[in-house]
N, C-alpha and C positions, 0 to 999 in steps of 0.2 A: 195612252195608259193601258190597251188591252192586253198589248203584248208583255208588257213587264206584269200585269196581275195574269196573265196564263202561268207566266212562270212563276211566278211566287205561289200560286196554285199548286204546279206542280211539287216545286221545294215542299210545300207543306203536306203533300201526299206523302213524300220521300221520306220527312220527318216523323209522321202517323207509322207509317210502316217500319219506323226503325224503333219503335217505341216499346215492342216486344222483346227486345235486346237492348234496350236503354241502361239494363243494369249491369253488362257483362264490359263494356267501356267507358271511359271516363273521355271529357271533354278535353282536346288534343293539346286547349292554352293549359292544361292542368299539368303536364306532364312533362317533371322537371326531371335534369340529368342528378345520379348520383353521386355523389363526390364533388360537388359546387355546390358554390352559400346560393342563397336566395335572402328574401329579407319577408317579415311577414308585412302583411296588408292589413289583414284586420287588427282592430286593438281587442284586447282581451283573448285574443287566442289560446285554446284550452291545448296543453300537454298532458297526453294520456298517459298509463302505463302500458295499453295496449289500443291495437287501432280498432275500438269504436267509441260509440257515442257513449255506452254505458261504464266503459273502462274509470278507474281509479283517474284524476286528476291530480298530477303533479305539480303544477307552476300555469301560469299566464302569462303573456308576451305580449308586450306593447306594438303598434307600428313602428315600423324604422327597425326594428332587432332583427340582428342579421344571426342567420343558421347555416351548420352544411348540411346539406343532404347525405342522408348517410344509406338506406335503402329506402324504394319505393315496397310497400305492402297491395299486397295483390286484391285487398278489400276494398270496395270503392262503396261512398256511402254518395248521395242524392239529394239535394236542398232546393227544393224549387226546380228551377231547369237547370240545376248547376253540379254537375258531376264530377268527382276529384277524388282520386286515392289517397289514405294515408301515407305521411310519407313519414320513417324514424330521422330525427335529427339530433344534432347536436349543438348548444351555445353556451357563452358565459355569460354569466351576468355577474359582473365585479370580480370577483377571484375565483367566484363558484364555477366550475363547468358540470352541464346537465345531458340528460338524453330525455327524450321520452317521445310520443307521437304525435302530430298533428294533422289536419284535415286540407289537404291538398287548394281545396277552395279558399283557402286563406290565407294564402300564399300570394305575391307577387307576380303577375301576370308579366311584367316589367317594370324595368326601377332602373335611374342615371341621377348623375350626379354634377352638377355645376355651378360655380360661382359664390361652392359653398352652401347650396341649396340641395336635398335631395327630392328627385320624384319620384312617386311610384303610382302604377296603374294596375288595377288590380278590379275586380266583378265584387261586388256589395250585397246582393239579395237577388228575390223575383218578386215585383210586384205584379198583383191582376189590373188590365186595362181591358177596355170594350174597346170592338173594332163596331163604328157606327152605321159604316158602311155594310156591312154583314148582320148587324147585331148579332154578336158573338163575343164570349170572352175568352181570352188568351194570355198567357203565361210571359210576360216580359224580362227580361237580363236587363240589371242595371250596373254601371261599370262607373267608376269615378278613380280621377285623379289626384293625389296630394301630393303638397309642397312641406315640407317639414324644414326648419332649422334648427338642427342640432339635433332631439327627440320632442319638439314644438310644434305644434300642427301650425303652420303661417296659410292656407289653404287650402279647399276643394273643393271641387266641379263635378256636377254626377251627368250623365248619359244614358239615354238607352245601346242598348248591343245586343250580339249576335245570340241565337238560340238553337240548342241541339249542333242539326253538322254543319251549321256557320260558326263553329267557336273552336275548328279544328288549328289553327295557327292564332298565334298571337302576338304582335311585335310594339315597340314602344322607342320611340328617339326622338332624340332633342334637335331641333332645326336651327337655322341663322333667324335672325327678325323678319327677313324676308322684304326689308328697309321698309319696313309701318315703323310710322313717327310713337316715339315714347315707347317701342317695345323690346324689351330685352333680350327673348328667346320664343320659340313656338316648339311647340309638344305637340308630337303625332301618333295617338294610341289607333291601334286597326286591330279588326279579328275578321278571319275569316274561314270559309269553306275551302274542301280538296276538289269535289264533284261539279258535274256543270250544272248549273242550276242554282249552284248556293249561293244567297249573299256573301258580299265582304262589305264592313265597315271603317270608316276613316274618320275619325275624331282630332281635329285641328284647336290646339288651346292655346291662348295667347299667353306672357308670362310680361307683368309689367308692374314695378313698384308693389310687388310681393302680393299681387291678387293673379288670378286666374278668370282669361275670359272665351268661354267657348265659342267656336265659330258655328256654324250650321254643318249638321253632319252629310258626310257624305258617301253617299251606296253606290256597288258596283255589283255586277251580276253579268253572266254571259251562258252561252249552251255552244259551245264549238264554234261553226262556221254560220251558224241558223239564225241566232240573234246574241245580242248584247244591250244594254244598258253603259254606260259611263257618264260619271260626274267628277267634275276634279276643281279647284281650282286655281287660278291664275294670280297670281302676286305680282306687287311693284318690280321686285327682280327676275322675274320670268319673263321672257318673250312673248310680244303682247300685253303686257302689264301696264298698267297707268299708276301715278304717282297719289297715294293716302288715298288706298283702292283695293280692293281683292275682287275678281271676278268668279262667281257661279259659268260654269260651264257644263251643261250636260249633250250626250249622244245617244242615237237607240236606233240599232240596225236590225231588221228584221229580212229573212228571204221569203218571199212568197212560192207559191205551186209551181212558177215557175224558173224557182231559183235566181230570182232578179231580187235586189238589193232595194229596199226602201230606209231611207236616214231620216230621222228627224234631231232636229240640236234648236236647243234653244240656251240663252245667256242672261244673268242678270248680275249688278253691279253694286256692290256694298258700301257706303264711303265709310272711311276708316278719318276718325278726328284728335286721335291720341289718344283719347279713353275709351271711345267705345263708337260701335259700327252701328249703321242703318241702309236700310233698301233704298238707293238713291230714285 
């Protein structure tokens, strides 16, 4: 474990130090193209007449309501560790069509569509948590997934995630069942970093009989050719897979002084029973 807390040491220096400039860029999953819909995340989403907080309120948006992006505003406002430009849109609602402004952070991180189900993944708040180990408190991103039918919330699943410059990408797709018994589809929300040193995260969520079941999340991190971390894992239909199974897989390579390669991997094995998994 020393060498993945060196580096998460250092990411967190990296983080301190970019924090004097924390307010002249917004966080990279925030930053939608102009001219595509997006959909909102949060429910009660406020439309401004102008992009800030104190602006005229025009309407609220439900989740599921889809918008287009019409310009990104160069004002970016702050919520916890969650940074996001306004962006002006445009929607209807029944016959009516509107403009007005919204807060980038409440927006769709990513959103798909299947079987007649919508998902979308999107960042929620920042709660404070204590690191026990240090005692210290720190700033956490919490991200969750919903399943809606039709404008129905049918479920969600919340997670921790990425902070500051781990939240410069963000992607969201819908997988095959991966042949686990009774499961429909898997959902894979990730964010990550551009630089060496930053977290990326991987959120694996099951989809069966209209609930949602998260799996254990999974980190990746590297610094060039010096070291890495990886975790992944292995399913019934992947090579190496065993039958109403998923496997924990992690690696961690470090070079020492003198540039020789130290591994260490270790494996652990889930059983999957049609509704839900345990540490076998």
């Amino acid at each position: 474990m020393r060498p993945l807390l060196t580096v998460l040491f250092i990411c967190m220096l990296q983080l301190f130090s970019a924090q004097e400039e924390e307010m002249a860029y917004s966080n990279g999953v925030f930053n939608f193209e102009e001219n595509k819909t997006q959909k909102i995340f949060t429910d009660w989403t406020r439309v401004r007449k102008e992009p800030n907080v104190n602006a005229q309120i025009l309407d609220s948006l439900q989740t599921n309501q889809q918008v287009m992006v019409l310009k990104r505003d160069e004002t970016i406002l702050k919520l916890g560790e969650r940074r996001a430009n306004w962006y002006k849109v445009s929607y209807q609602k029944g016959e009516v069509a509107s403009e007005g402004y919204v807060w980038g952070g409440n927006l769709c991180v990513g959103y798909r569509n299947k079987n007649g189900y919508d998902f979308l993944f999107g960042l929620t708040k920042t709660m404070d948590r204590k690191d026990k180990q240090f005692n210290e408190s720190f700033q956490q991103n919490i991200a969750a997934i919903k399943v809606l039918e039709g404008n129905t919330l049918i479920d969600e699943v919340s997670f921790d995630t990425g902070r500051g410059e781990e939240l410069s990408f963000g992607s969201f797709a819908i997988e095959s069942n991966h042949k686990l018994q009774n499961v429909e589809m898997t959902l894979r929300a990730t964010v990550s970093g551009e630089a060496c040193g930053i977290a990326g995260y991987s959120q694996y969520v099951l989809f069966k009989d209209k609930k949602m079941i998260a799996l254990p999340q999974l980190m990746n991190v590297g610094d060039a050719d010096v070291y890495y971390h990886s975790e992944e894992f292995i399913f019934p239909n992947d090579k190496g897979g065993v039958p109403n199974a998923f496997i924990f897989k992690m690696e961690e390579m470090e070079k020492d002084d003198r540039d020789r390669e130290k591994k260490k991997r270790s494996s652990k094995t889930y059983l999957w029973n049609g509704n839900s998994y345990q540490l076998k």
